[in-house]
C-alpha positions as MATLAB code, in Angstrom:
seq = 'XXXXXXXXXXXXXXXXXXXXXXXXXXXXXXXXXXXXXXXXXXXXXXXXXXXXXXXXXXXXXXXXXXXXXXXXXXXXXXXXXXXXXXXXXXXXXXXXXXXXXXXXXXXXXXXXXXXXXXXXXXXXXXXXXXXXXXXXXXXXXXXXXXXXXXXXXXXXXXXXXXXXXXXXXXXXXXXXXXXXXXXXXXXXXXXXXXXXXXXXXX';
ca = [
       0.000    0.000    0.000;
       3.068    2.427    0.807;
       4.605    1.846   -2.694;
       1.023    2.423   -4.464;
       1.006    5.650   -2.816;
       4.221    6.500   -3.049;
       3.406    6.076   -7.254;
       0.184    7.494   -6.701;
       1.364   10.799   -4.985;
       4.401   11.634   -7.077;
       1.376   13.320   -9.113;
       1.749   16.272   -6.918;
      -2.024   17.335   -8.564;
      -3.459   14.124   -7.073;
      -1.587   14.775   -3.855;
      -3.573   17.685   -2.972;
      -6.745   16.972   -4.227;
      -6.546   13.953   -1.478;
      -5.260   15.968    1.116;
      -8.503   18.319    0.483;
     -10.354   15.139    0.865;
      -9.332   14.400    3.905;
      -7.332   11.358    2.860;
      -4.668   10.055    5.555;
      -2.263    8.384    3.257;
      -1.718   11.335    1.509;
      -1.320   13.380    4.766;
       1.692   10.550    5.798;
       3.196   10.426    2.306;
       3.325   14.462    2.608;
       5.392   13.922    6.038;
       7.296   11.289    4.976;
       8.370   12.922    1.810;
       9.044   16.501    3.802;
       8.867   16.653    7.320;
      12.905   16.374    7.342;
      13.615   18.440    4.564;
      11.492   21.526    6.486;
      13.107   21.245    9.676;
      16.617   21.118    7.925;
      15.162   24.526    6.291;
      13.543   25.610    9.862;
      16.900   25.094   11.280;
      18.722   27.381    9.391;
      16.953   30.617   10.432;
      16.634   29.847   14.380;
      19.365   27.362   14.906;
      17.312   25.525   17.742;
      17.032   21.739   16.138;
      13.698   21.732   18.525;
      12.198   24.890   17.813;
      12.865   24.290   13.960;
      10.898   20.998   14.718;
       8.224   22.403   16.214;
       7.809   25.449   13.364;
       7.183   22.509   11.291;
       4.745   20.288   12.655;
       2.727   23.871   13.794;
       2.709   24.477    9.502;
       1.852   20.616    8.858;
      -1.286   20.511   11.619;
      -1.996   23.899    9.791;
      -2.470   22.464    6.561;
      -4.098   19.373    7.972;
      -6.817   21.312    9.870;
      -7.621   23.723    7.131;
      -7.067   21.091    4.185;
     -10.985   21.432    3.060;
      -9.643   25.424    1.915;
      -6.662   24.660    0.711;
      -5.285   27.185   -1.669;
      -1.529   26.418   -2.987;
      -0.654   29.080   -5.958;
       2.430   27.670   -6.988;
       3.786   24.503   -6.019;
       3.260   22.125   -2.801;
       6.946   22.572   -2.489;
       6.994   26.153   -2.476;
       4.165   26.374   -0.642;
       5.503   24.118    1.994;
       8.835   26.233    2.774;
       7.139   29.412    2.428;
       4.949   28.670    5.182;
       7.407   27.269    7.367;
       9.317   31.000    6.472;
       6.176   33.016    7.547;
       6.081   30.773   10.524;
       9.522   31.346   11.644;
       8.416   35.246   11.114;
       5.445   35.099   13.324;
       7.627   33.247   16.234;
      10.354   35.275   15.825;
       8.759   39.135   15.140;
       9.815   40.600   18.112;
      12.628   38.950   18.997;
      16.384   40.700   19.108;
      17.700   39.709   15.845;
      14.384   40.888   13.477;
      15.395   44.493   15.945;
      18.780   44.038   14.496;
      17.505   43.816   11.337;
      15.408   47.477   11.493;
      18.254   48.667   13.507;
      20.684   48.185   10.788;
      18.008   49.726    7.988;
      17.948   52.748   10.255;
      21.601   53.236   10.546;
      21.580   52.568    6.532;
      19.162   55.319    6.091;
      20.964   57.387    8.818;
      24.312   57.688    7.143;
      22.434   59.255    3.642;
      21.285   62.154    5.925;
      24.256   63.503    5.417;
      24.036   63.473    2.325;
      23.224   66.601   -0.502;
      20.226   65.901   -1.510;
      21.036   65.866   -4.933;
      24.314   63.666   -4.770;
      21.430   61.448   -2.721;
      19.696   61.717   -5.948;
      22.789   60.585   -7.968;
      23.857   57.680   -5.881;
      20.114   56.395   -6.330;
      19.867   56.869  -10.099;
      23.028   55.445  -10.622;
      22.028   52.341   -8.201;
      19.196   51.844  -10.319;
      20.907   52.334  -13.519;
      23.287   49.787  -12.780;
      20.581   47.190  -11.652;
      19.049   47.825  -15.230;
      22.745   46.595  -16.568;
      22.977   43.644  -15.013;
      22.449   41.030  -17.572;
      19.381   39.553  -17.697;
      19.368   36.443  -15.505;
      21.505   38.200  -13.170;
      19.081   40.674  -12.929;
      16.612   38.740  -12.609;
      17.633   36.830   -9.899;
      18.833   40.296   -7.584;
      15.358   41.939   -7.965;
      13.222   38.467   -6.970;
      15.263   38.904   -3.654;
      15.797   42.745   -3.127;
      11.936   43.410   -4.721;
      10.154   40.468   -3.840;
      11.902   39.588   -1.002;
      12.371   35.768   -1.543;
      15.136   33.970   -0.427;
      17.968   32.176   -2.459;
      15.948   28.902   -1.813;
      13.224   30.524   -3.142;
      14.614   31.997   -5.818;
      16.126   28.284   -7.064;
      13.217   26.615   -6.901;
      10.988   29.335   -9.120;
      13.626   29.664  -11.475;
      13.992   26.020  -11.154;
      18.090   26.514  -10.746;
      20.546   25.135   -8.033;
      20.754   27.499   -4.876;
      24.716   27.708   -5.644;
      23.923   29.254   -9.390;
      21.850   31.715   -7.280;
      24.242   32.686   -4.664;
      26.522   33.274   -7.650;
      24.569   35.564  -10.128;
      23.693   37.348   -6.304;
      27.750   37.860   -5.951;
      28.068   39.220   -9.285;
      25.250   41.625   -8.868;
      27.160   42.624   -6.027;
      30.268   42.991   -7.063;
      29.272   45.093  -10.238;
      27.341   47.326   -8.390;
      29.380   47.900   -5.546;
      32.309   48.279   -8.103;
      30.443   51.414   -9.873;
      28.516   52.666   -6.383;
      31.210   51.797   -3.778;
      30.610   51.040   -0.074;
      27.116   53.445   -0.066;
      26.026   50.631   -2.270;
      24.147   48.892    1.132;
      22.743   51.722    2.133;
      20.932   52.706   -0.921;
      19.381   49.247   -1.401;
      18.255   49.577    1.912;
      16.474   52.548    1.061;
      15.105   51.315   -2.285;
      14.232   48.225   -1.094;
      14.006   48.166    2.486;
      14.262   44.520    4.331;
      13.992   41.909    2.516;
      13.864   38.424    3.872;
      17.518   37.333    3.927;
      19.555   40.361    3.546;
      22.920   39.687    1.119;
      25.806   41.121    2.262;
      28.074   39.409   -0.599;
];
């Protein structure tokens, strides 16, 4: 029975429609297949191996309770890990390090005070001028994380490319831009973009 619906729920289509219906062997193939895989990802924003464990089995009764409304947009996958993200956000919200996080935007913004307002001006032009010369994957790739805010995991699996090719064309943004912007580079995407999710300090 465990190999039929292992077959049966590699349709990812058919795997949702029975976990809508309420059907249990759908609900253990969906653990089985990524209950480790989310608390590997859980683990890498808090660092607590229990907490990260937890995170994940709060999203999974989640999804089991309100299976009958089920809405997944893109795919289980994605789904999946972006829940377990938004979790982490709600548990973590006013905790020190998301404060680090808008401390360091407001010492970002802070140090373009001093700025004249119209070399303020400049430096953002000529961020955003640069962004449009990144080539186009590269591109791409920086604005789904500074604009969108998704993380390099993210990123991968919508593009459908390997988180390393990612962190790569992320480096080269980097690297370009801070080559023609210099070390306000930071600062400016901070103001353009505010925090994203995972902020890139490549």
């Amino acid at each position: 029975m465990k190999e039929e619906a292992q077959i049966l729920y590699e349709n990812e289509a058919v795997l949702v429609t029975d976990l809508r219906k309420g059907e249990e062997s759908a609900y253990v193939y969906l653990m089985d297949s990524y209950h480790h895989k989310l608390c590997l990802y859980a683990y890498s924003f808090c660092k607590d191996r229990s907490l990260a464990a937890d995170m994940v089995q709060n999203v999974l009764l989640r999804l089991w309770k309100k299976r009958t409304s089920l809405k997944i947009n893109s795919s289980l996958r994605s789904f999946l890990y972006r829940s377990v993200y938004n979790e982490f956000l709600d548990q973590y919200k006013h905790r020190k390090f998301i404060l680090n996080l808008e401390k360091e935007y407001m010492t970002a913004v802070n140090t373009l005070l001093d700025e004249e307002e119209s070399n303020l001006d400049r430096l953002i032009h000529q961020v955003k001028k640069e962004i449009e010369n990144l080539n186009p994957r590269c591109k791409e790739i920086f604005l789904l994380s500074k604009h969108e805010g998704l993380t390099n995991l993210e990123i991968a699996e919508h593009l459908n490319l390997s988180v390393k090719t990612v962190e790569n064309q992320m480096t080269r943004a980097y690297s370009q831009l801070r080559e023609k912007v210099g070390e306000k580079l930071q600062s400016i995407l901070f103001l353009l973009f505010g925090i994203s999710k995972k902020t890139e300090t490549a």
